[in-house]
C-alpha positions in Angstrom: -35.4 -45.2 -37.5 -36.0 -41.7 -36.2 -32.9 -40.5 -34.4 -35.0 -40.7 -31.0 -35.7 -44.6 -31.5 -31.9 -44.8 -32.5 -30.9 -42.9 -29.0 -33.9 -45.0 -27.2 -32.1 -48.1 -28.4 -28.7 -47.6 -27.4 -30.0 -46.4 -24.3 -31.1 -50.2 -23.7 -27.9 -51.8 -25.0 -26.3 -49.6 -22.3 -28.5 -51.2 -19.7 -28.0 -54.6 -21.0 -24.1 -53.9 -21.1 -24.5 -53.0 -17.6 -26.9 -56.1 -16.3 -24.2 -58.4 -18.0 -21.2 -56.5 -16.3 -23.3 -56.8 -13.1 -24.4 -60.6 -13.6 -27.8 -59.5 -13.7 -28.9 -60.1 -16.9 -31.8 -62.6 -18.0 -31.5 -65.1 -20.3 -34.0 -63.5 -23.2 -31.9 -60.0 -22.3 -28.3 -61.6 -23.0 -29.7 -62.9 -26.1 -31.1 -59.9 -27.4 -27.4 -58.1 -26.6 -25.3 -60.8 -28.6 -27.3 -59.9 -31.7 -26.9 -56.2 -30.6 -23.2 -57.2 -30.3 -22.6 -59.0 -33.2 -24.9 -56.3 -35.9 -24.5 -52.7 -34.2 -20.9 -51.4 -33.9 -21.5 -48.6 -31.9 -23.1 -51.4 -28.9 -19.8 -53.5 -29.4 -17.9 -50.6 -29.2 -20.0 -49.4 -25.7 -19.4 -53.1 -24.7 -15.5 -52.6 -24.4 -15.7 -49.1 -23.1 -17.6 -49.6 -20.1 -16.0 -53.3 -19.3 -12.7 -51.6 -19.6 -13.1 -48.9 -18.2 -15.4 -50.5 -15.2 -12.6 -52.5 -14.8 -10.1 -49.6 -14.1 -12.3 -47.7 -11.6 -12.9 -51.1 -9.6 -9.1 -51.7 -9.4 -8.1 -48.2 -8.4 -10.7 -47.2 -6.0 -12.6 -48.9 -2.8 -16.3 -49.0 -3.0 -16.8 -45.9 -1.0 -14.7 -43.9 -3.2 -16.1 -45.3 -6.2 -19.8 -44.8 -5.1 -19.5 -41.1 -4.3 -17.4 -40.3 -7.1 -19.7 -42.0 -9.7 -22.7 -40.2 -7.8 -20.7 -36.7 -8.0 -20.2 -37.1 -11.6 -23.9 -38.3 -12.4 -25.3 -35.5 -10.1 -23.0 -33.1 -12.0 -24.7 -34.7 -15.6 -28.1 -34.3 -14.3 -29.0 -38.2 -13.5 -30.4 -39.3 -10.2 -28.2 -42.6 -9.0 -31.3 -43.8 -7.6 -33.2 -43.8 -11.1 -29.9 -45.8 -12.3 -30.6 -49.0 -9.9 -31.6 -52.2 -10.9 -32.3 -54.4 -8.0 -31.4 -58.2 -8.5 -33.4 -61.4 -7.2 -30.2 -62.7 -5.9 -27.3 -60.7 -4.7 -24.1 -62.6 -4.5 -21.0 -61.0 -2.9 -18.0 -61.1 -5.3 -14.2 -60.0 -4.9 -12.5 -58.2 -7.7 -9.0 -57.3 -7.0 -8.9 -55.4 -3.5 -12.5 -54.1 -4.1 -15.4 -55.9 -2.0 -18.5 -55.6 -4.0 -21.5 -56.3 -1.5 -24.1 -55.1 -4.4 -24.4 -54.9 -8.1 -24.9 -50.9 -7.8 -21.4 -50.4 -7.0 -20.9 -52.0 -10.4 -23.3 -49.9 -12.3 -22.0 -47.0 -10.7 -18.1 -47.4 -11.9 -19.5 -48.0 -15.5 -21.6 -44.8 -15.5 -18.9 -43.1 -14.3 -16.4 -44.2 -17.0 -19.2 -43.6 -19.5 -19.3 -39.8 -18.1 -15.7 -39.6 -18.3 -15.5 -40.5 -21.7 -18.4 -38.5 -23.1 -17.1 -35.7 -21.2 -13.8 -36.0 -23.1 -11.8 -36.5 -19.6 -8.6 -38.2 -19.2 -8.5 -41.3 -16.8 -5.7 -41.1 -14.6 -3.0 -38.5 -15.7 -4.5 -37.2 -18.6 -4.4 -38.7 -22.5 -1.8 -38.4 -24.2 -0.1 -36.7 -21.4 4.0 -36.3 -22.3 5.0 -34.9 -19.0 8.1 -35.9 -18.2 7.1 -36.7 -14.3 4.9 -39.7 -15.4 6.3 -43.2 -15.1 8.5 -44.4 -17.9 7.6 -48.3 -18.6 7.6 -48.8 -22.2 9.4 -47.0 -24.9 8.9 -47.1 -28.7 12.2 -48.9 -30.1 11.0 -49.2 -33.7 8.1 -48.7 -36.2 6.7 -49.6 -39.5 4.3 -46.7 -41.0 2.8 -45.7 -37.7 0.1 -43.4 -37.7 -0.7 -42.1 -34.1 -4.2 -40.7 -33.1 -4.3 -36.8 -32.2 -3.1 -36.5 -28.6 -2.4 -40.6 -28.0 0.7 -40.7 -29.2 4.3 -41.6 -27.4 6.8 -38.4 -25.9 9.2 -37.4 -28.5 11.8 -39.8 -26.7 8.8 -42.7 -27.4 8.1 -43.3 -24.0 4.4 -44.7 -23.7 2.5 -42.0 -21.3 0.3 -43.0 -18.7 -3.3 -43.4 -19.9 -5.1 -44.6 -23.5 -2.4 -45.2 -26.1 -4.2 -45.4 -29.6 -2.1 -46.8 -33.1 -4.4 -45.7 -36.6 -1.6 -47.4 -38.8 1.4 -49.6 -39.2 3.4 -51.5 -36.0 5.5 -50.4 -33.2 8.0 -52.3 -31.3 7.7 -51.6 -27.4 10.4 -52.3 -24.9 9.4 -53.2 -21.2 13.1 -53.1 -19.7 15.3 -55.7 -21.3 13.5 -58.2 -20.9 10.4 -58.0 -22.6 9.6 -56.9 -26.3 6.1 -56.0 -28.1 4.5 -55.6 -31.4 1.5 -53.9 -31.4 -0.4 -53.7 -34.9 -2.9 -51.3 -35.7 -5.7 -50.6 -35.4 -5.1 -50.9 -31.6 -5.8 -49.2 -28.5 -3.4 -49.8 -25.3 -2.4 -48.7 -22.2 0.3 -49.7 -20.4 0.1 -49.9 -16.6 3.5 -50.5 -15.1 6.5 -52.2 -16.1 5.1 -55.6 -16.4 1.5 -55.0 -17.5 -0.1 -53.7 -20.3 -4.2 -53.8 -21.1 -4.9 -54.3 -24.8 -8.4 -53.0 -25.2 -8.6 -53.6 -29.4 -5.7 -54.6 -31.6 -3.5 -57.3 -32.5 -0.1 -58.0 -30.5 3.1 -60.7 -30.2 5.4 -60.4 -27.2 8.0 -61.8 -26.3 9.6 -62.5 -22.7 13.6 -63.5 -21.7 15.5 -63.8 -19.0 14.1 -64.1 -15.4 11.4 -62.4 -15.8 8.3 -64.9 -16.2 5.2 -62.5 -14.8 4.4 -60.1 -17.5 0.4 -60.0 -17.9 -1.6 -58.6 -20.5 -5.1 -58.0 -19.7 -7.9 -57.7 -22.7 -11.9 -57.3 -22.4 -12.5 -60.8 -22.1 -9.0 -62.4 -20.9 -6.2 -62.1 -18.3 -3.0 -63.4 -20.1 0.1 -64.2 -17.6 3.5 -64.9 -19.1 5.6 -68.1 -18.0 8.9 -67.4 -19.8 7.3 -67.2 -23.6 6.5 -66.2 -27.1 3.0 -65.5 -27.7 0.4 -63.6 -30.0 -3.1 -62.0 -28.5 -5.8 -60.5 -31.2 -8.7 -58.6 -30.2 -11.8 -57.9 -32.2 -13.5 -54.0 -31.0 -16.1 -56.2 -29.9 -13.8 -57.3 -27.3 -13.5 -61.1 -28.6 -9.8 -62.7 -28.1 -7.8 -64.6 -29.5 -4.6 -66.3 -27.8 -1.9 -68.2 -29.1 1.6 -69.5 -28.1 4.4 -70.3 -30.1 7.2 -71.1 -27.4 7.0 -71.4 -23.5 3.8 -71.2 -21.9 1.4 -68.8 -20.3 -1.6 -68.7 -18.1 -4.9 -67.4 -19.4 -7.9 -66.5 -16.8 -10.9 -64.5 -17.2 -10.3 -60.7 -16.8 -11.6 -59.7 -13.1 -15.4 -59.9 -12.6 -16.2 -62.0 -15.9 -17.9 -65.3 -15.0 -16.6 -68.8 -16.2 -18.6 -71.7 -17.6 -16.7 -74.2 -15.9 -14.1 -74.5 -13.3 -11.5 -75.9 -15.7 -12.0 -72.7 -17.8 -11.3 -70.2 -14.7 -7.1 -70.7 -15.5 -5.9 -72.3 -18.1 -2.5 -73.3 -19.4 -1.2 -73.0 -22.5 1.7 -74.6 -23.7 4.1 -73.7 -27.1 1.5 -74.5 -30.2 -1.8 -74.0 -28.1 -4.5 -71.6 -28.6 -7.9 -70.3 -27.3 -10.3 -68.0 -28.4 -12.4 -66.5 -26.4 -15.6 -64.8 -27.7 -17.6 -61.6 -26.0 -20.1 -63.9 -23.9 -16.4 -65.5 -22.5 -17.2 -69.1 -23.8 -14.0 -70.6 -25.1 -13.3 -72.2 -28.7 -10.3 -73.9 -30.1 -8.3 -72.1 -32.9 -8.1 -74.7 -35.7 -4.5 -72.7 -37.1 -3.0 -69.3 -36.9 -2.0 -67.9 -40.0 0.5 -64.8 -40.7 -1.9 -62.1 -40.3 -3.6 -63.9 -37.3 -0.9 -61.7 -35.2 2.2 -59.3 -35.7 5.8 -61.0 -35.9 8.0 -60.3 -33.5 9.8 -57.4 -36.2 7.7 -54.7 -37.3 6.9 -55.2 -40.8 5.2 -53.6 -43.6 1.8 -55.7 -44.8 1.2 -56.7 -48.1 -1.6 -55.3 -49.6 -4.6 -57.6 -49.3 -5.5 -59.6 -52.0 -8.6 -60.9 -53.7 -6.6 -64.3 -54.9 -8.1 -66.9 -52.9 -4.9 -68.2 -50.2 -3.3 -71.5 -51.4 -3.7 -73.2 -47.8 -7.3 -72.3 -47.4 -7.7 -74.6 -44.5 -6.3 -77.6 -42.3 -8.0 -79.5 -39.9 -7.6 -83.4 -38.5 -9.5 -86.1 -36.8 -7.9 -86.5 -33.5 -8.8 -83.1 -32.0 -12.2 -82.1 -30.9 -13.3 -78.6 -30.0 -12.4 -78.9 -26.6 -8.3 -79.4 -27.4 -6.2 -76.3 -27.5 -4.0 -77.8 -30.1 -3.6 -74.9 -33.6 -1.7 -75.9 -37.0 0.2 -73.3 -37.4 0.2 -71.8 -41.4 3.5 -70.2 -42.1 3.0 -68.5 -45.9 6.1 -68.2 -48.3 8.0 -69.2 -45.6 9.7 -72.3 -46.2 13.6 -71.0 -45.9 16.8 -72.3 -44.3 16.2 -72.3 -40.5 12.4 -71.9 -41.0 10.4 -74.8 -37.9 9.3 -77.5 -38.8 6.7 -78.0 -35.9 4.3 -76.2 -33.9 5.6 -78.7 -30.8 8.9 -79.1 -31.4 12.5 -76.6 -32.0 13.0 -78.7 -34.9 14.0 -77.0 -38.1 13.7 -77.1 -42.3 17.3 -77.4 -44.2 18.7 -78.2 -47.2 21.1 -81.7 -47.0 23.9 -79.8 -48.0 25.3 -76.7 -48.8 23.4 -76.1 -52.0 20.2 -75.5 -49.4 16.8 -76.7 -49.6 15.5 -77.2 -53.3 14.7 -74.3 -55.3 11.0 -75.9 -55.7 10.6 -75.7 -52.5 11.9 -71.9 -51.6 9.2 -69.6 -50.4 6.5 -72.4 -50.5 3.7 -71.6 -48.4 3.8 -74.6 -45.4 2.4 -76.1 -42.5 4.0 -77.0 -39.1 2.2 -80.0 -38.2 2.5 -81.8 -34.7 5.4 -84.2 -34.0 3.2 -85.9 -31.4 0.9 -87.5 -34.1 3.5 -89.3 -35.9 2.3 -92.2 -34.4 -1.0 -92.2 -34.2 -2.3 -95.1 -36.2 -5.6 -93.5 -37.2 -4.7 -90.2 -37.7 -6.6 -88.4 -40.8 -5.7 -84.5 -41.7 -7.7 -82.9 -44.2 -6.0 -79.8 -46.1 -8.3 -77.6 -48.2 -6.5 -75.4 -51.3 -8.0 -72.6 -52.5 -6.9 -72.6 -56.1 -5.0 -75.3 -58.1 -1.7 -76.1 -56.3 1.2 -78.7 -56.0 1.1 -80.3 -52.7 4.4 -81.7 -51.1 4.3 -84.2 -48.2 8.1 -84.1 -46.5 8.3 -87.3 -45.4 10.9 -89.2 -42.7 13.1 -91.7 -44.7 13.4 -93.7 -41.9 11.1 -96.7 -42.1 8.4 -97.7 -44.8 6.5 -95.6 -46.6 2.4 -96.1 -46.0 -0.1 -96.6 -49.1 -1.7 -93.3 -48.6 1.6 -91.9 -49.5 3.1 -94.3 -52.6 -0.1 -94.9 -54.7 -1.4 -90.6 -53.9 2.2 -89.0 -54.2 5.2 -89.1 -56.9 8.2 -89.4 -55.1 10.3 -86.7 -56.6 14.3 -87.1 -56.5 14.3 -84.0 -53.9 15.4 -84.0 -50.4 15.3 -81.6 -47.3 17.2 -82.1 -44.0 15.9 -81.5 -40.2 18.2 -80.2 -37.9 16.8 -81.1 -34.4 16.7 -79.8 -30.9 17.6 -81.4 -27.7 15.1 -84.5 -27.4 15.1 -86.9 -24.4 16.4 -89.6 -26.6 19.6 -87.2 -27.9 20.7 -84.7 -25.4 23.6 -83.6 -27.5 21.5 -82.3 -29.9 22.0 -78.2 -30.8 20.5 -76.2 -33.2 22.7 -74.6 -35.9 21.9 -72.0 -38.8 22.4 -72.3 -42.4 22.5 -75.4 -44.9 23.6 -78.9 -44.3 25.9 -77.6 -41.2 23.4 -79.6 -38.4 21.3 -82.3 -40.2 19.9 -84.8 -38.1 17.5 -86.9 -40.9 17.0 -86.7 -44.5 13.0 -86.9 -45.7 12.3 -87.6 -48.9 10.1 -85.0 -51.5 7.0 -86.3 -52.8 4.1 -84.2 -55.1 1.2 -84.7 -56.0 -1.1 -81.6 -58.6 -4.5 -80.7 -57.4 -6.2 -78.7 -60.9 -8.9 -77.3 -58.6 -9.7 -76.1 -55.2 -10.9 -78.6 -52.8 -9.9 -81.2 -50.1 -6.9 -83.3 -49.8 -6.9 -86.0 -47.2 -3.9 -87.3 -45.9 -2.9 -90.4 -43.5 -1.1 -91.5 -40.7 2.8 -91.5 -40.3 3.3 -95.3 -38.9 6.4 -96.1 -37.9 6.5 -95.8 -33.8 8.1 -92.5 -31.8 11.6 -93.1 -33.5 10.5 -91.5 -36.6 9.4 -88.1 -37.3 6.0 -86.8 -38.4 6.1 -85.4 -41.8 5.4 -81.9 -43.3 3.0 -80.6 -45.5 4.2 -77.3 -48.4 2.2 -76.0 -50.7 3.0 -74.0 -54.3 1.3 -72.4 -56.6 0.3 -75.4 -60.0 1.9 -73.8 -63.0 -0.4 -72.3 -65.3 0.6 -74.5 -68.5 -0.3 -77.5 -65.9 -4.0 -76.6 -64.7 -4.9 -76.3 -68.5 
């Protein structure tokens, strides 16, 4: 491809970027960009520019001031507005923010602009990287992990966030919004933080947290607005602006970010409560998140990652046969993290400890685990399906309380281990609390029962039986000692 063609191409993807935007685009047209989007980096890359930065110009100007200021700048670059039109069969009136759009043009016109301003190398709003000491002070860095800062994006030297594009090359920060909130942002990312309670995450990977009162923090992303109800959440997005959203305690809200459609009216807000996810690719269609892993998003502590590895994982996979694509339900993959304290459930506070002050079993230490769903402990029919991805010992952490099913005595070897759960405040016991540290807050004992697996593959597993009195059982996975897979 000549470099012409190559410019004659993007020049298309640009249009097509700004048809979708507009809600303009044909059917054969919004095809053609997906496989732009999903095979050309530099069009995914456009895609997030222009939606972000469309989205800026549309929330701090009216339509008057927009229109003559993206007309100034396209005059100034040589382009005739008029040439840049493109004339819809139907015009429907839409309301983003305070801006009334009474035509697609208006639109266009904010997305060529922010396309001028970037080329142009100019700084939206106060200026990139700005460090004057005049500008707003919402977020300042607290801590870091080998963070790398791009040229002229980086924090004051008191770590305040300036006003504008924030962009991480390496590592993770900690941010502090006030007291009340906290984030980690892991790199790549680009940010900007917009006032006290509002950040917009155009790439990167991110956990916040939120205490005290405060329960309206939003995060806004390419394809998502993310509102806070009092939480703990993750958000990951890919630079072709697809998002992924988890929670791990609380609750939040997630809409579509201003001026992106919906397929349905269910999916124009949607709550998410404490071990439910959504992902949310670049067309905006929504998809469940079968589990989140450890590098799915940042902890809540900077920390340094391990270096990738080509050993395949030991939990390749979990998925079970009471949730459709539709359910917002994740397993939640917790790797070398079965420890005193560690939860035991991706729906419950409940915790993993050893019975007594010895701990829990040194077989056990550091196992990679699961945190399955209380909830399913009695459902009758209920089937999950783990996949390993190299020979392992599976352990099933099972509730003494009540009989054990067949699955379970004629798959497993009951071991003469034990591990303790130290439970939460339940309906049924009120005067439950949460304590730290070995055999100090046991509620139930489960029983430890293995079972080898010499090569990769599925495991299939059964229902818990016994009613709501008992508690669903867990699932930990080790490494199969080499003298054993021979």
């Amino acid at each position: 491809m000549t470099p012409s063609d190559a410019s004659g191409e993007h020049a298309r993807a640009v249009d097509s970027i700004l048809a979708h935007l507009d809600g303009t685009i044909s059917e054969e047209e919004l095809r053609a960009l997906d496989e732009q989007l999903a095979n050309n980096p530099d069009v995914a890359q456009a895609f997030v520019d222009l939606a972000c930065l469309e989205g800026n110009l549309l929330e701090l100007h009216q339509r008057d001031l927009v229109e003559a200021s993206a007309a100034d700048l396209l005059s100034e670059a040589g382009i005739s507005l008029a040439t840049r039109r493109r004339t819809p069969d139907v015009v429907q009136p839409a309301s983003r923010g305070n801006v009334i759009l009474s035509h697609p043009i208006v639109s266009t016109a904010a997305a060529l602009a922010c396309m001028l301003l970037v080329g142009l190398g100019v700084a939206w709003r106060t200026g990139v990287g700005s460090a004057d000491v005049t500008s707003p002070r919402f977020a300042q860095v607290i801590s870091s992990v080998d963070s790398l800062w791009a040229r002229d994006y980086a924090p004051d030297p008191e770590g305040w966030i300036p006003e504008g594009l924030a962009k991480l090359e390496r590592g993770q920060i900690e941010l502090q919004f006030g007291t009340e909130v906290h984030v980690v942002l892991e790199a790549p990312a680009e940010f900007e933080v917009l006032n006290a309670s509002e950040v917009r995450l155009m790439r990167g990977k991110m956990a916040a947290r939120v205490n005290g009162e405060l329960a309206d923090f939003h995060v806004h992303t390419p394809m998502a607005e993310v509102i806070d109800l009092g939480t703990e959440f993750g958000i990951a997005v890919e630079p072709h602006g697809e998002t992924a959203i988890a929670v791990f305690d609380g609750k939040v809200d997630v809409s579509p970010e201003k001026g992106r459609s919906v397929a349905t009216e269910a999916q124009a807000v949607r709550r998410l409560n404490a071990g439910e996810g959504l992902l949310l690719d670049r067309l905006g269609t929504q998809r469940r998140i079968r589990s989140v892993e450890d590098d799915t998003f940042p902890s809540l502590t900077p920390t340094r990652r391990p270096v990738p590895s080509s050993t395949p994982p030991l939990i390749a996979g979990i998925r079970d046969n009471l949730r459709d694509e539709d359910s917002p339900k994740f397993y939640r993959v917790v790797r070398g993290g079965l420890k005193e304290d560690a939860l035991a459930y991706v729906d419950r506070e409940h915790e993993w400890n050893g019975v007594d002050e010895s701990g829990i079993p040194a077989e056990l230490q550091g196992a990679d685990y699961i945190m399955t769903f209380n909830e399913d402990k009695a459902a009758s029919h209920f089937e999950v399906v783990l996949t390993v991805g190299r020979p392992a010992r599976v352990y099933v952490l099972f509730d003494d309380r009540g009989a054990k099913p067949k699955w379970l005595t004629t798959g497993f070897v009951e071991t003469d281990l034990n591990i303790g759960v130290d439970e939460g405040p339940t309906t049924n016991h009120l005067d439950y609390d949460i304590a730290t540290g070995p055999g100090t807050s046991v509620d139930h004992v489960f029983s430890i029962w293995s079972r080898d697996l010499l090569e990769p593959g599925d495991l299939t597993l059964g229902p818990r039986f016994g009613g709501h009195s008992r508690s669903m059982y867990g699932i930990a996975v080790v490494p199969l000692p080499a003298t054993e897979t021979n």
